[in-house]
N, C-alpha and C positions, 0 to 999 in steps of 0.2 A: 066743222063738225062732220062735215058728210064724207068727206078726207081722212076722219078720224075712223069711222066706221068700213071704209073700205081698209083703211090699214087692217084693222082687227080683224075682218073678213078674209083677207088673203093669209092673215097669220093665223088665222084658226082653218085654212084650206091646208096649207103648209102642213101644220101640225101634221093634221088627219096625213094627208098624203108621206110624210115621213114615217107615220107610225104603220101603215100599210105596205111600205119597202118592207121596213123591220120586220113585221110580220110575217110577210114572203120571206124574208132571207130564211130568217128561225125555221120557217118550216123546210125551206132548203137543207139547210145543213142537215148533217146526218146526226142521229141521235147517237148511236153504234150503244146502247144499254146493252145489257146483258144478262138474261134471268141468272138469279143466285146459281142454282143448281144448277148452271154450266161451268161456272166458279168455285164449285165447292169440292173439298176433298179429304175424302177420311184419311187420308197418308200424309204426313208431315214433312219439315223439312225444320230438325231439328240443329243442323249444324249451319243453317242460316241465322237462327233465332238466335244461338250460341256466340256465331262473330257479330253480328249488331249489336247485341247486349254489351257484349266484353271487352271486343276489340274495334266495335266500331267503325267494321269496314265489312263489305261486303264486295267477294269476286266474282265474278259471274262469266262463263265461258260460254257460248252459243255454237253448238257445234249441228252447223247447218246446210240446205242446198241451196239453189237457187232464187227460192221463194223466200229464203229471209234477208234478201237486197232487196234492193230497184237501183234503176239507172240514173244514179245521183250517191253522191259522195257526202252529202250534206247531215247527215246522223237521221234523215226520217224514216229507216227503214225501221222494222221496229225491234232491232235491241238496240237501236240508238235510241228510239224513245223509250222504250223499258227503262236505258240510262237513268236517261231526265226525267222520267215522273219518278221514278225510286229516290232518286236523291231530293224532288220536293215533300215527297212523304216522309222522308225519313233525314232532317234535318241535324247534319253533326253526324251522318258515317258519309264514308268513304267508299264510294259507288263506281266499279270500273263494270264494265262491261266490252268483253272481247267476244271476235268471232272466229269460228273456224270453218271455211269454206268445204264443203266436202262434194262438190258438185258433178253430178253425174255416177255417184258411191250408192249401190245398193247396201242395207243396214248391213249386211257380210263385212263386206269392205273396210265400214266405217269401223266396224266393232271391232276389228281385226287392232286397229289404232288406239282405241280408245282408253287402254291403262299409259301406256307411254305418255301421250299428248296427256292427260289428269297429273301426270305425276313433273310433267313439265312445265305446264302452266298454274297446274296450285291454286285451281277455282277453290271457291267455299261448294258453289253451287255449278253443275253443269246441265243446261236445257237442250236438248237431243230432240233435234227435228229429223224426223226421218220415216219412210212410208211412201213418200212419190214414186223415186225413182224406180222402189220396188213395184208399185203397180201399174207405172209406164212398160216394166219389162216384164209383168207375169210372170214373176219370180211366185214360186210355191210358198202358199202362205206359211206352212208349215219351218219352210225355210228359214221364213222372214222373222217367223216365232224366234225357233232358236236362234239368230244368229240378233234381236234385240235381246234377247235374253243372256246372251253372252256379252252383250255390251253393257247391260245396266249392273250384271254383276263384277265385268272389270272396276265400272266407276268406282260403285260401292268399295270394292276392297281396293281402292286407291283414296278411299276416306271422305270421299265427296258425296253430296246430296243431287239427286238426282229428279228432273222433270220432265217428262216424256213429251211431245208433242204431234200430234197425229198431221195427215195432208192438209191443204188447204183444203175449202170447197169448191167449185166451177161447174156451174150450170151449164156450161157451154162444153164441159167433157167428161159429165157423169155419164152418158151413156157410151162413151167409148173406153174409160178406164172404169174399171170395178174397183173404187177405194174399201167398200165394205171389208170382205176379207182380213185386209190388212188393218183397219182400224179397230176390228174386236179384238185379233191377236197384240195390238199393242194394249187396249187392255186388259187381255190378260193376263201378260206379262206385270204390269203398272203393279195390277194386285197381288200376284205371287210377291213380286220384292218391296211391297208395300212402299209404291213412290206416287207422286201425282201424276197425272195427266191430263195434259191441258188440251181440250178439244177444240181445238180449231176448227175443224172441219165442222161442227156442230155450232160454232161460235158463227161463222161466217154464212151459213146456211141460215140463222136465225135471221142476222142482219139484210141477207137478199128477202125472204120471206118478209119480213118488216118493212119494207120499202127504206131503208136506211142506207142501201146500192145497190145498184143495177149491176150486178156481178156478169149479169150475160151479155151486156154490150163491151163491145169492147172499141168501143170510139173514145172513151174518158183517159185512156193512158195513162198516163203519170201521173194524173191531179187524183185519181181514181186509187192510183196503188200509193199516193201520201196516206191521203186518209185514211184507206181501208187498214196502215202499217199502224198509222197515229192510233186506230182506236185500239189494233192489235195490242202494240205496245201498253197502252191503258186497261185494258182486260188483263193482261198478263202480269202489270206490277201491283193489279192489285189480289191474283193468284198466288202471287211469290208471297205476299206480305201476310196474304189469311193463312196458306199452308204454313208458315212458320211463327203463325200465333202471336206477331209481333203486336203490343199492345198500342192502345194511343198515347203516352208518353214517351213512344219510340218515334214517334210520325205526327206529321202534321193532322 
């Protein structure tokens, strides 16, 4: 009997102390939420809605710098998970998702490119990261205006739907880069040609504020730039999906 009592004693210590791990981990883990209104946008993306509906496939081109890798081949940066959560939301289309490296390209540069490569690769949808390298070099925002402005208009009249995407955040080099500048000029742009934009830079500024990562150390490395891609990618397929109004019997 008293055998029996000590069994049930250590398996009700057990319990407790298993449900205590779980507890710590959950709170570990990063939540990366995202209030609505960093997610929301009065501009559409009507020729997304259009090939899901009808044809059932969705293309997607990333035309990006450095910040939308990491150093790993594995698909976690995040248009590889953009990928993979777009195709479990949206069961029965056809989810590619490419990239195109533009590394070290201030938006001049890019935009220089950008009806050629549209008209070559035959996205539905094209996401345009771009703003860093401009405010690494003190490129005149003025500049940096026109010359996104020349790029979203090549897209456009290459027939593709367009999603702007501003710098990352970094605590660790807001005070030596002034991103300001350049992220109001990309929204203004956004709204002259009535396309979204996806704030990242506001996105990821929430998540250090929330304690959801420690964006200013920089001892996490890679396990740090998974995650922080993983929730990227998850903010951002579910921006593709509300901008284009796709219903819930399109998606899981």
């Amino acid at each position: 009997m008293r055998a029996d009592l000590k069994a049930v004693f250590g398996l009700t210590m057990l319990a407790g102390l298993l449900a205590v791990v779980a507890a710590r981990a959950q709170d570990a883990a990063p939540v990366c939420e995202v209030p609505a209104y960093l997610l929301t946008s009065e501009s559409s993306l009507p020729k997304v809605m259009e090939s899901v509906k009808n044809a059932q496939k969705l293309d997607i081109l990333v035309v990006g710098s450095r910040s939308s890798t990491i150093n790993t081949a594995d698909g976690t940066a995040y248009p590889g998970r953009l990928e993979t959560v777009l195709r479990e939301k949206l069961p029965g289309v056809k989810v590619n998702v490419n990239v195109e490296l533009q590394i070290k390209k201030t938006a001049e540069e890019v935009a220089a490119g950008l009806g050629k490569l549209t008209e070559a690769k035959k996205p539905t949808l094209v996401i345009w990261q771009t703003g860093t390298v401009d405010a690494m070099r003190s490129i005149d925002p003025d500049d940096f205006r026109a010359a996104v402005d020349d790029g979203v208009a090549a897209l456009q009249s290459a027939g593709t739907d367009v999603i702007l995407i501003n710098p990352q955040y970094s605590p660790r080099t807001e005070t030596m880069i002034s991103a300001a500048p350049y992220i109001d000029n990309m929204r203004v742009v956004a709204q002259q040609h009535d396309v979204p934009l996806f704030d990242r830079f506001a996105v990821m500024r929430h998540w250090n504020e929330a304690g959801d990562f420690d964006l200013f150390s920089a001892s996490h490395g890679l396990d740090l730039a998974k995650r922080v891609h993983d929730c990227l990618g998850r903010a951002l397929s579910k921006f593709v999906i509300d901008a284009a109004h796709i219903g819930p019997p399109q998606q899981n």
